[in-house]
N, CA, C and O of each residue as an XYZ file, in Angstrom:
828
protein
N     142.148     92.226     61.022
C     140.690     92.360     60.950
C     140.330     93.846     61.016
O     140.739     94.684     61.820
N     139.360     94.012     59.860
C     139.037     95.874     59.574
C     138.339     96.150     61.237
O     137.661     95.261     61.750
N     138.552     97.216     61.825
C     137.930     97.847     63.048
C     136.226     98.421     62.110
O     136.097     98.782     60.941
N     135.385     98.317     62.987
C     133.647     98.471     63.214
C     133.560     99.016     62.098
O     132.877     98.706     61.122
N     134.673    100.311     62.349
C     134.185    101.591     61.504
C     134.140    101.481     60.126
O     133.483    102.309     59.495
N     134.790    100.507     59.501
C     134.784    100.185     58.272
C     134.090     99.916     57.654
O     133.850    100.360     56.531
N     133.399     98.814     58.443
C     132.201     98.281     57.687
C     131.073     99.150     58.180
O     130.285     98.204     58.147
N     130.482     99.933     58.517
C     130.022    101.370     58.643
C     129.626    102.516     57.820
O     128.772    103.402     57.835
N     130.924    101.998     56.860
C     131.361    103.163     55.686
C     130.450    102.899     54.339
O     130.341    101.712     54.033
N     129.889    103.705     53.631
C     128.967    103.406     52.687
C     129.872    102.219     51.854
O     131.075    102.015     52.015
N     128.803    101.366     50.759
C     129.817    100.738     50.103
C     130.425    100.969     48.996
O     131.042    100.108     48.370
N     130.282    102.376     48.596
C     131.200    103.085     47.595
C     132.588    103.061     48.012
O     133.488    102.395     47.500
N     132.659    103.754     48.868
C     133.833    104.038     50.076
C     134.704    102.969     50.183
O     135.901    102.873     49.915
N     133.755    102.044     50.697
C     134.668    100.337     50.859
C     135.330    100.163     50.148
O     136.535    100.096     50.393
N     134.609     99.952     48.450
C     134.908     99.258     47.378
C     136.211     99.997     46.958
O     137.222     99.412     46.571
N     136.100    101.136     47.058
C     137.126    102.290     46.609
C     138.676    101.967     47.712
O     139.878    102.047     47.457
N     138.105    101.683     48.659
C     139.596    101.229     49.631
C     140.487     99.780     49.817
O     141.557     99.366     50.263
N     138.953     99.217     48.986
C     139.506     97.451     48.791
C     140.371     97.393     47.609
O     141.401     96.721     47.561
N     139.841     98.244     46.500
C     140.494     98.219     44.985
C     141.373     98.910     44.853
O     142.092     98.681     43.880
N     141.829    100.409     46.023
C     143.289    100.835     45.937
C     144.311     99.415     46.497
O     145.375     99.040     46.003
N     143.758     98.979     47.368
C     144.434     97.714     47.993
C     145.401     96.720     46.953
O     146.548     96.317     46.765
N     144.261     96.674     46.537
C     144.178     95.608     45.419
C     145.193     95.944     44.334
O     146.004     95.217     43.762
N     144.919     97.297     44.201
C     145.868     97.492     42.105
C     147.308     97.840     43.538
O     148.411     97.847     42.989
N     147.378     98.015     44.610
C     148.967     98.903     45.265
C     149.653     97.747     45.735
O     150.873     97.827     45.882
N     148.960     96.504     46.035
C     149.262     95.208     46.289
C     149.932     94.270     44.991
O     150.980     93.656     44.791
N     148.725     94.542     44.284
C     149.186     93.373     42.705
C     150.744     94.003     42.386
O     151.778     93.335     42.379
N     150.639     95.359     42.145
C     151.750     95.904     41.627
C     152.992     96.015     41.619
O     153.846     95.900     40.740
N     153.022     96.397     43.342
C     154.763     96.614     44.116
C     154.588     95.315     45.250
O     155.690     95.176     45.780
N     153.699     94.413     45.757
C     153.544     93.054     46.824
C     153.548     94.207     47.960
O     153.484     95.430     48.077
N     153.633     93.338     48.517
C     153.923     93.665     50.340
C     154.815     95.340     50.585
O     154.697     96.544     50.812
N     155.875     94.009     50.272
C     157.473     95.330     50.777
C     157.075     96.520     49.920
O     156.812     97.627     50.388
N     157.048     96.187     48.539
C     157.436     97.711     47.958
C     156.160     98.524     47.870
O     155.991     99.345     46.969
N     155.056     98.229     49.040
C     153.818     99.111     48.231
C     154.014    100.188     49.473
O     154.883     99.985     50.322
N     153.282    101.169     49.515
C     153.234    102.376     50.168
C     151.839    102.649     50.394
O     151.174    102.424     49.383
N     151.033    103.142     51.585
C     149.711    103.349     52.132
C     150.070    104.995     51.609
O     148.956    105.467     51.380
N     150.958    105.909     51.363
C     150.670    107.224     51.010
C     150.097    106.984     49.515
O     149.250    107.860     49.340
N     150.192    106.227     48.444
C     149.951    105.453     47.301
C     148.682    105.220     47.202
O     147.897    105.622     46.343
N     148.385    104.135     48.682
C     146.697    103.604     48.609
C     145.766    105.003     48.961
O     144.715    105.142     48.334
N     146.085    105.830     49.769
C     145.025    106.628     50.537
C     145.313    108.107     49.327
O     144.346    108.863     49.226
N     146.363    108.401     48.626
C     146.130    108.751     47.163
C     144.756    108.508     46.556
O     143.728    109.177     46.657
N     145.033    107.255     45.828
C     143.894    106.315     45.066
C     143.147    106.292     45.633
O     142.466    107.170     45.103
N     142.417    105.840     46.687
C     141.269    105.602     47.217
C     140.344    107.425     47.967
O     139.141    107.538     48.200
N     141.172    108.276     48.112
C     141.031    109.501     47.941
C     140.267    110.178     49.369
O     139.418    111.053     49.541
N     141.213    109.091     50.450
C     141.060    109.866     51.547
C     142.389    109.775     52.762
O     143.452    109.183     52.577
N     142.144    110.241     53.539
C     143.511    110.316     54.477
C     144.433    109.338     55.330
O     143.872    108.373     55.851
N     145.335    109.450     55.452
C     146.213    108.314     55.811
C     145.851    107.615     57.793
O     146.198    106.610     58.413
N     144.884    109.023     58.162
C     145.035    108.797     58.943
C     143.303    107.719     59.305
O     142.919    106.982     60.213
N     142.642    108.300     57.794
C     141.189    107.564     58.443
C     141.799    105.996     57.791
O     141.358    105.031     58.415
N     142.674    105.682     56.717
C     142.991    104.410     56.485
C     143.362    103.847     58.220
O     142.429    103.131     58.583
N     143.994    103.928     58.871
C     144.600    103.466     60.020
C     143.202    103.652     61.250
O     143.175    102.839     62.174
N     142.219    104.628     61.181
C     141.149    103.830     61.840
C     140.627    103.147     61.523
O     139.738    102.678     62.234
N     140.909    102.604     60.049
C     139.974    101.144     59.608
C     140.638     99.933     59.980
O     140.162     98.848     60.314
N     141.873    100.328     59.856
C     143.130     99.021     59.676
C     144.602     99.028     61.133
O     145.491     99.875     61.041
N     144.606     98.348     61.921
C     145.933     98.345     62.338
C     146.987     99.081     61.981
O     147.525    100.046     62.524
N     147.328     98.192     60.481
C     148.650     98.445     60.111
C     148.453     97.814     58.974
O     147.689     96.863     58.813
N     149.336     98.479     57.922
C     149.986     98.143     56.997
C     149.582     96.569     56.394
O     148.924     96.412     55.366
N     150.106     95.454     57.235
C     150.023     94.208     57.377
C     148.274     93.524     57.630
O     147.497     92.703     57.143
N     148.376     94.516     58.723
C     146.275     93.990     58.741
C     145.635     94.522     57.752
O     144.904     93.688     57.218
N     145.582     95.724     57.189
C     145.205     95.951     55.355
C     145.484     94.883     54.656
O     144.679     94.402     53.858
N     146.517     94.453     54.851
C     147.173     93.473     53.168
C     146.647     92.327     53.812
O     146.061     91.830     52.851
N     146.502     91.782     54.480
C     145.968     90.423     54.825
C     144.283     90.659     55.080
O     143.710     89.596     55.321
N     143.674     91.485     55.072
C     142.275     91.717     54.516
C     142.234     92.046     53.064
O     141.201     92.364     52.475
N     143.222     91.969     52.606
C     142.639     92.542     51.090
C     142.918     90.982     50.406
O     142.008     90.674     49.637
N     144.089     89.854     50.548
C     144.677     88.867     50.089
C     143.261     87.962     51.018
O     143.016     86.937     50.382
N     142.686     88.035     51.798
C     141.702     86.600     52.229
C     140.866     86.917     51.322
O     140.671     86.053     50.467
N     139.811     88.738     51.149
C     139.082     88.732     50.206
C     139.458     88.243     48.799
O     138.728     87.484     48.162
N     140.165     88.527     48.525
C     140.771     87.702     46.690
C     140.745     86.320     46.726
O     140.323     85.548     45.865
N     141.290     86.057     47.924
C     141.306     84.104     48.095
C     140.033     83.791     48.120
O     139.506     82.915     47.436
N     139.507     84.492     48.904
C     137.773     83.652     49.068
C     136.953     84.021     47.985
O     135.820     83.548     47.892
N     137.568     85.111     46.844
C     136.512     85.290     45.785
C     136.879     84.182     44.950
O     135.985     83.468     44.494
N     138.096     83.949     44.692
C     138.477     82.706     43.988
C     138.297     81.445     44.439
O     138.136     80.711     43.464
N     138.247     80.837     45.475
C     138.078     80.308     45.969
C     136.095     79.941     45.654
O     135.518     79.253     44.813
N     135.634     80.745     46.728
C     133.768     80.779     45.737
C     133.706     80.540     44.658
O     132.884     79.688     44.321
N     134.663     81.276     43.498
C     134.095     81.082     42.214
C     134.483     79.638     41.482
O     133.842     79.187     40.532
N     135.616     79.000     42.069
C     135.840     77.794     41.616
C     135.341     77.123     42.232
O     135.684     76.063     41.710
N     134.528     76.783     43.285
C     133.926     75.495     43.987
C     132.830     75.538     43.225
O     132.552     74.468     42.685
N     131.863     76.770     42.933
C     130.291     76.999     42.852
C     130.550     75.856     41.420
O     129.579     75.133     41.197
N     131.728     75.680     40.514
C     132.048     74.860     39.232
C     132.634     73.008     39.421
O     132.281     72.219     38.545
N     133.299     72.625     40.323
C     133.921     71.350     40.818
C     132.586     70.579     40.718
O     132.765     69.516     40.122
N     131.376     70.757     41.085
C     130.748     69.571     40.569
C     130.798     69.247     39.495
O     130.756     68.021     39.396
N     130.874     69.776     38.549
C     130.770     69.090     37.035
C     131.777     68.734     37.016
O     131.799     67.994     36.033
N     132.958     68.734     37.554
C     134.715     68.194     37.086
C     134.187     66.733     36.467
O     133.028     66.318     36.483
N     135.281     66.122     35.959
C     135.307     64.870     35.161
C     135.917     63.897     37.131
O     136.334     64.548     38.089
N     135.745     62.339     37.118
C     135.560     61.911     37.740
C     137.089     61.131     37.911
O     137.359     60.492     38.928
N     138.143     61.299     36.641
C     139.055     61.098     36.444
C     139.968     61.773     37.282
O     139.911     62.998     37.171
N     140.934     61.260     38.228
C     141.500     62.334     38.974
C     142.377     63.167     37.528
O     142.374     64.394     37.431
N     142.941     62.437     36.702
C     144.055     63.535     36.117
C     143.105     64.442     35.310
O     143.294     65.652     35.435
N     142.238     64.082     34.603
C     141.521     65.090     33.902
C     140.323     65.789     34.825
O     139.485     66.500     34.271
N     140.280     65.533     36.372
C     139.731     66.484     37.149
C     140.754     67.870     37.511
O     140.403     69.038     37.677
N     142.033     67.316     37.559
C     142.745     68.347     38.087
C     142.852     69.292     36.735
O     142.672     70.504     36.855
N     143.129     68.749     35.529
C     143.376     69.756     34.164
C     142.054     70.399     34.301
O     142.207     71.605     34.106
N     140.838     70.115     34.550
C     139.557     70.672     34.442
C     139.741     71.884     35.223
O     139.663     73.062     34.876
N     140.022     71.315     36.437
C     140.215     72.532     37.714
C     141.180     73.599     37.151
O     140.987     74.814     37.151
N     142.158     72.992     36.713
C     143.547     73.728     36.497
C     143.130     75.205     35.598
O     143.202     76.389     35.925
N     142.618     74.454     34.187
C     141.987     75.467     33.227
C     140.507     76.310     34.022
O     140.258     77.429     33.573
N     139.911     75.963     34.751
C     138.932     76.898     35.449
C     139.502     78.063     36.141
O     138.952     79.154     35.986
N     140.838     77.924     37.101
C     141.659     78.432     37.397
C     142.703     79.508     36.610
O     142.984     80.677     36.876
N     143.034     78.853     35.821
C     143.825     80.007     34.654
C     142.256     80.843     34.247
O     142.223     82.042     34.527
N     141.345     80.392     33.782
C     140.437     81.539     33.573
C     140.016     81.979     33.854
O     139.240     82.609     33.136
N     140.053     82.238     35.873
C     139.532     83.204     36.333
C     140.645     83.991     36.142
O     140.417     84.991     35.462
N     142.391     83.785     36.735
C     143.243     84.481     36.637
C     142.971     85.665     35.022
O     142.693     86.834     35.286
N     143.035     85.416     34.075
C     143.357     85.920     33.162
C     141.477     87.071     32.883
O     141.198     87.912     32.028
N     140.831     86.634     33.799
C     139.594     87.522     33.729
C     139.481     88.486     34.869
O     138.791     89.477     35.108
N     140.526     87.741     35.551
C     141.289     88.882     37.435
C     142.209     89.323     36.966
O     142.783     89.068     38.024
N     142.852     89.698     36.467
C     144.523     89.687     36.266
C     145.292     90.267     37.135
O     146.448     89.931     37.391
N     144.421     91.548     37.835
C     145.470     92.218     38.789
C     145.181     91.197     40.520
O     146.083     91.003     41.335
N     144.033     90.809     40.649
C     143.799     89.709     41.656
C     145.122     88.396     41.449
O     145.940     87.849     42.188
N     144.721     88.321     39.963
C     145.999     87.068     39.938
C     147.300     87.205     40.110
O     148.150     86.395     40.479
N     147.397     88.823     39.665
C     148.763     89.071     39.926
C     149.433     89.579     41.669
O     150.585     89.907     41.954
N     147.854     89.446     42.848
C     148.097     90.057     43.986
C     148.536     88.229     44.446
O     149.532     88.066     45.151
N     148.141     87.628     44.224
C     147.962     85.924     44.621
C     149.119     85.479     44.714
O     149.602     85.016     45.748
N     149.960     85.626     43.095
C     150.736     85.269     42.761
C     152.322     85.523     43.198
O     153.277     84.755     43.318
N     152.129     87.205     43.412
C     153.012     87.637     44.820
C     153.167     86.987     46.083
O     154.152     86.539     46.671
N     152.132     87.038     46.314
C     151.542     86.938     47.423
C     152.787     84.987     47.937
O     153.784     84.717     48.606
N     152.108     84.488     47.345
C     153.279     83.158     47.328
C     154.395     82.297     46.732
O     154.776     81.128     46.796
N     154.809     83.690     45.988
C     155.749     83.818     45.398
C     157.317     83.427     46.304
O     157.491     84.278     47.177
N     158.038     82.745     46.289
C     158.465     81.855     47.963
C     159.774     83.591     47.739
O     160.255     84.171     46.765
N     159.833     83.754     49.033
C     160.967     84.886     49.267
C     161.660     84.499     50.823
O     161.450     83.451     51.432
N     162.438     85.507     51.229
C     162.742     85.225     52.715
C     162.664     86.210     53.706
O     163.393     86.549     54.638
N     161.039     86.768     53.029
C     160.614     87.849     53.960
C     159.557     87.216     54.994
O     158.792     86.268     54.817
N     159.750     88.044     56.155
C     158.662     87.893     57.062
C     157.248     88.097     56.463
O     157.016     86.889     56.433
N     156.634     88.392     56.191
C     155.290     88.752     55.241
C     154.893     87.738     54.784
O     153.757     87.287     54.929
N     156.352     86.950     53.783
C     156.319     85.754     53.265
C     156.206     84.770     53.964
O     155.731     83.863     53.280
N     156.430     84.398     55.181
C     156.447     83.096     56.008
C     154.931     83.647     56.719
O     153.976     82.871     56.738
N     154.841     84.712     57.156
C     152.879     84.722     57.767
C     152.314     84.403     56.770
O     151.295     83.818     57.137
N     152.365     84.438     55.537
C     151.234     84.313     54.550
C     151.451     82.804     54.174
O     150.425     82.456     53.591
N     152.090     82.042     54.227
C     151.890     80.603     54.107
C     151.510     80.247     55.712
O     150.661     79.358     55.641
N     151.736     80.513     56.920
C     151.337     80.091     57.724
C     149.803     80.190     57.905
O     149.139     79.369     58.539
N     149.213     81.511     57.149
C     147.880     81.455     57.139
C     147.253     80.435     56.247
O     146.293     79.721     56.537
N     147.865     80.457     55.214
C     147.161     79.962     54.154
C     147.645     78.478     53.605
O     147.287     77.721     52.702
N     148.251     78.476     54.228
C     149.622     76.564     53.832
C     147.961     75.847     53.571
O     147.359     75.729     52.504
N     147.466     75.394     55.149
C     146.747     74.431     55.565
C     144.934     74.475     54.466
O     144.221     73.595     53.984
N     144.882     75.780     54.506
C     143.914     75.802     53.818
C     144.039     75.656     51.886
O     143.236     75.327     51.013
N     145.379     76.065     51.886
C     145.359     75.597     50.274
C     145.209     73.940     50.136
O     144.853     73.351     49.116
N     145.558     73.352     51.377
C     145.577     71.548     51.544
C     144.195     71.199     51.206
O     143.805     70.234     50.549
N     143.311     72.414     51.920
C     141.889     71.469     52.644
C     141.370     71.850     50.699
O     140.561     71.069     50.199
N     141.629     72.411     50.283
C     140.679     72.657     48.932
C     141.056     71.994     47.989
O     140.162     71.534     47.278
N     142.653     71.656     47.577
C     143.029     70.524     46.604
C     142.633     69.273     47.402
O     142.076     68.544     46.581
N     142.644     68.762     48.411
C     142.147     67.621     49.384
C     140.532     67.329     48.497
O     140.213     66.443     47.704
N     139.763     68.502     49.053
C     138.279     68.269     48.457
C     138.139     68.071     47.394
O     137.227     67.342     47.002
N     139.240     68.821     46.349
C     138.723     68.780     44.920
C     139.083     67.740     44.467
O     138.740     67.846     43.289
N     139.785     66.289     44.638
C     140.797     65.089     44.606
C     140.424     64.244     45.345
O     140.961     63.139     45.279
N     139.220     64.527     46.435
C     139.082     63.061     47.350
C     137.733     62.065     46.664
O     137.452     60.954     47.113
N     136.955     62.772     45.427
C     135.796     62.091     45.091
C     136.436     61.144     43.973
O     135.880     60.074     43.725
N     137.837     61.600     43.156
C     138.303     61.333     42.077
C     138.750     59.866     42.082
O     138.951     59.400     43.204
N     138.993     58.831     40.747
C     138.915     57.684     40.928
C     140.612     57.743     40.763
O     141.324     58.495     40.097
N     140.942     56.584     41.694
C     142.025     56.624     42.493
C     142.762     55.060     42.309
O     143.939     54.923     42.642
N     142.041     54.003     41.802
C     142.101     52.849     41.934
C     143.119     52.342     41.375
O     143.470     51.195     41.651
N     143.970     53.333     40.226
C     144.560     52.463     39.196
C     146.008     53.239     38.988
O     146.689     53.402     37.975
N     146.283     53.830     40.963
C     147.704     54.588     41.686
C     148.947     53.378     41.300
O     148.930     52.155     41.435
N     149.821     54.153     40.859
C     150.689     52.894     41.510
C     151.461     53.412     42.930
O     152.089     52.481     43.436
N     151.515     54.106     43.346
C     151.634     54.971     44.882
C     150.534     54.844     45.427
O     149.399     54.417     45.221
N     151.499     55.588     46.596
C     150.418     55.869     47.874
C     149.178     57.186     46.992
O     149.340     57.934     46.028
N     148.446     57.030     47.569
C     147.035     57.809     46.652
C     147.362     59.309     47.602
O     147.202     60.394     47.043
N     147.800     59.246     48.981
C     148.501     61.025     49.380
C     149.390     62.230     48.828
O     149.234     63.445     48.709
N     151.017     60.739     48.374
C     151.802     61.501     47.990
C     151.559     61.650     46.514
O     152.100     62.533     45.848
N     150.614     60.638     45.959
C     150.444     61.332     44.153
C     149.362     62.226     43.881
O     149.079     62.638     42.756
N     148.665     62.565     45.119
C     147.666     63.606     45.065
C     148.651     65.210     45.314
O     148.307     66.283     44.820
N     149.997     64.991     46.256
C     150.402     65.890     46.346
C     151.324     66.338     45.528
O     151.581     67.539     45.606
N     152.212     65.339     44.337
C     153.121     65.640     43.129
C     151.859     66.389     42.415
O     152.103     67.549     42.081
N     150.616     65.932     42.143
C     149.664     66.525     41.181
C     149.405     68.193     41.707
O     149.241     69.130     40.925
N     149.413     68.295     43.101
C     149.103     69.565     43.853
C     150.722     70.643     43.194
O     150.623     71.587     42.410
N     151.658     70.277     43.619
C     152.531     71.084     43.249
C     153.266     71.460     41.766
O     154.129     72.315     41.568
N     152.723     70.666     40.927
C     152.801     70.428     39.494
C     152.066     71.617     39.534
O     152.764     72.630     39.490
N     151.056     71.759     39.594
C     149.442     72.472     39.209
C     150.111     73.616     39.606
O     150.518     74.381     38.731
N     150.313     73.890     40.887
C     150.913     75.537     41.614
C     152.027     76.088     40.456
O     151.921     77.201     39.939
N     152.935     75.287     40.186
C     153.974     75.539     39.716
C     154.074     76.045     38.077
O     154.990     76.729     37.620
N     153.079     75.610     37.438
C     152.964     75.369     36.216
C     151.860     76.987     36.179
O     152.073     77.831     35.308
N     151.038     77.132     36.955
C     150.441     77.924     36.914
C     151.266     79.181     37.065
O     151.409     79.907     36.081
N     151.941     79.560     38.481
C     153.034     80.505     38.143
C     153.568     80.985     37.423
O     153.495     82.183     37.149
N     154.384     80.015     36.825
C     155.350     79.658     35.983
C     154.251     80.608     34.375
O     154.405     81.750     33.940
N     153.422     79.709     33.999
C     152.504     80.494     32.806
C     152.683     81.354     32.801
O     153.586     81.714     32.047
N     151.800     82.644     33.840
C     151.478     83.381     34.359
C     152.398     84.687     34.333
O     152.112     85.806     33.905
N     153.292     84.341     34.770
C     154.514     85.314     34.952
C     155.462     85.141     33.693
O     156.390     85.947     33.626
N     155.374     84.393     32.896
C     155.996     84.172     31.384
C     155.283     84.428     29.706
O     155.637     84.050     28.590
N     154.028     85.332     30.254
C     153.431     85.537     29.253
C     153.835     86.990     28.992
O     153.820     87.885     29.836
N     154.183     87.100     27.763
C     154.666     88.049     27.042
C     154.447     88.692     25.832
O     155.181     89.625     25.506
N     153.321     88.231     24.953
C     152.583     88.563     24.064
C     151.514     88.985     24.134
O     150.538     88.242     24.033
N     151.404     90.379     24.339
C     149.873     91.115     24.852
C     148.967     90.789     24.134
O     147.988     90.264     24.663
N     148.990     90.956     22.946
C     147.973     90.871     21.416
C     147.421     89.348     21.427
O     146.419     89.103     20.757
N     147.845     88.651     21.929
C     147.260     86.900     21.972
C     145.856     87.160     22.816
O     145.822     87.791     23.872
N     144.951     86.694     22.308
C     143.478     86.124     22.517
C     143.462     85.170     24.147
O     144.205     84.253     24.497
N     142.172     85.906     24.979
C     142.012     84.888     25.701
C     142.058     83.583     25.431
O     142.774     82.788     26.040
N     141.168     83.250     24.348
C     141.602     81.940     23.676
C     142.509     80.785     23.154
O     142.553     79.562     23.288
N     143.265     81.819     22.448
C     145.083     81.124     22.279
C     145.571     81.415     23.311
O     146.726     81.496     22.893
N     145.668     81.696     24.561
C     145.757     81.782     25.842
C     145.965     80.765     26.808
O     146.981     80.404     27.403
N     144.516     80.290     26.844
C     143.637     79.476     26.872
C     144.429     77.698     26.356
O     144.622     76.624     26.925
N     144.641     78.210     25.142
C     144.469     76.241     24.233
C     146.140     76.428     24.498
O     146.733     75.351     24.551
N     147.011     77.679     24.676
C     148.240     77.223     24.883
C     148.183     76.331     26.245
O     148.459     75.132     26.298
N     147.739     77.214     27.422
C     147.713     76.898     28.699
C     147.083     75.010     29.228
O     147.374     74.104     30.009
N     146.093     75.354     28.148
C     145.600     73.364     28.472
C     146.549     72.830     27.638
O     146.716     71.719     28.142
N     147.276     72.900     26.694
C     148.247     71.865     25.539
C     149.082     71.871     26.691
O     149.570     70.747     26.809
N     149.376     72.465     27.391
C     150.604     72.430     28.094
C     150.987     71.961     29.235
O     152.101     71.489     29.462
N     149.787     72.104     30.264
C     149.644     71.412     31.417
C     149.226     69.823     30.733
O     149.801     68.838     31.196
N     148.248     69.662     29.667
C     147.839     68.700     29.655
C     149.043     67.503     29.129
O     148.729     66.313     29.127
N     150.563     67.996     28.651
C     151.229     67.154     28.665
C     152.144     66.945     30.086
O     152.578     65.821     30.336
N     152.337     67.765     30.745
C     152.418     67.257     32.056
C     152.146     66.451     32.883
O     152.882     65.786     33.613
N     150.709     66.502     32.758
C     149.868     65.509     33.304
C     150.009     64.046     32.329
O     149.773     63.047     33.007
N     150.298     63.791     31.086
C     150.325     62.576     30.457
C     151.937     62.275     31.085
O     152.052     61.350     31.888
N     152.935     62.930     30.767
C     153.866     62.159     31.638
C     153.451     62.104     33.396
O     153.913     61.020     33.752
N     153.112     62.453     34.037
C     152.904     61.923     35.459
C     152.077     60.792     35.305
O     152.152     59.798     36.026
N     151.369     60.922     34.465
C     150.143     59.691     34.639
C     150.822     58.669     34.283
O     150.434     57.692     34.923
N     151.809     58.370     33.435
C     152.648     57.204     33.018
C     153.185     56.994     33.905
O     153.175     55.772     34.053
N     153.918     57.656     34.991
C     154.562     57.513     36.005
C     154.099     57.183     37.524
O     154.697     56.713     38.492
N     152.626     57.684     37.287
C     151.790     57.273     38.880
C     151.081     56.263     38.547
O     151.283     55.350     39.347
N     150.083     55.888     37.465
C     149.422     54.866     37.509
C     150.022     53.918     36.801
O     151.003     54.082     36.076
N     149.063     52.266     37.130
C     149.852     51.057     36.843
C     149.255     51.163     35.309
O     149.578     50.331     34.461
């Protein structure tokens, strides 16, 4: 948690210390980033960074809740309109999701680190923060959805659909390799693709 003085600081200042955060985070993660790097970029001293911040670790975990909760805001303020269908609620969600990523990219690419599974310490606090709450938001976005026609338990096929979605998204994400492609063909690759995923699970979960 930032100390008083931070939020204190005009919000030029802020913005300028959140967004070195941000591009020194997306770039090198955790381990490989360097605060001589951020306080570079952001274009003040190493030592006023550390009256804002603890450490190292309390920076990066204020800069990763702000990104979660902007994403987070920006996809709920949209879930009412989802379709009522759980599988074509989650593709709805799914594609809302790829298009903030690809309109964030360096946010998506801080996220994507961010739980990227490793066997660093950094790595096990950051699911301990965030495990329970990634539950409570696929939970909400899946508990209005029609459910009736499971052939499972309606928990564990809400949670094959949860880790499909994580995985597939990654997976995209970090395998795109054609700069010159259009948000768009982007886009219709990313739904053709999840959306056959989802037709084989659906053969497989419902009766």
């Amino acid at each position: 948690m930032p100390a008083k003085l931070f939020f204190e600081l005009n919000p030029d200042k802020r913005n300028r210390i959140v967004a070195a955060g941000i591009e020194e985070f997306s770039n090198y993660g955790y381990e490989g980033s360097s605060t001589n790097r951020i306080v570079r970029t952001c274009e003040i001293s190493k030592g006023s960074l550390f009256k804002y911040f603890a450490n190292k670790e309390d920076f990066y975990f204020y800069i990763l809740d702000n990104v979660s909760a902007e994403l987070i805001g920006d996809l709920e303020k949209k879930t009412c309109a989802l379709s009522p269908d759980l599988f074509q609620r989650v593709l709805e969600y799914a594609a809302l999701e790829f298009q903030w990523y690809m309109e964030n990219p360096l946010k998506a690419k801080l996220i994507i680190r961010a739980f990227a599974k490793d066997d660093t310490e950094i790595y096990r606090k950051t699911i301990q923060r965030y495990g329970a709450k990634e539950m409570t938001i696929f939970n909400r976005l899946t508990e209005s959805a029609d459910t009736h026609d499971f052939r499972w338990d309606k928990e564990k096929t809400i949670a094959v659909l949860r880790w499909v979605l994580k995985g597939f998204n990654a997976d995209f994400l970090e395998n795109i390799s054609d700069k010159n492609r259009s948000f768009a063909q982007l886009h219709d690759e990313y739904v053709q693709g999840f959306t056959l995923y989802l037709e084989m699970l659906k053969k497989g979960l419902t009766k």
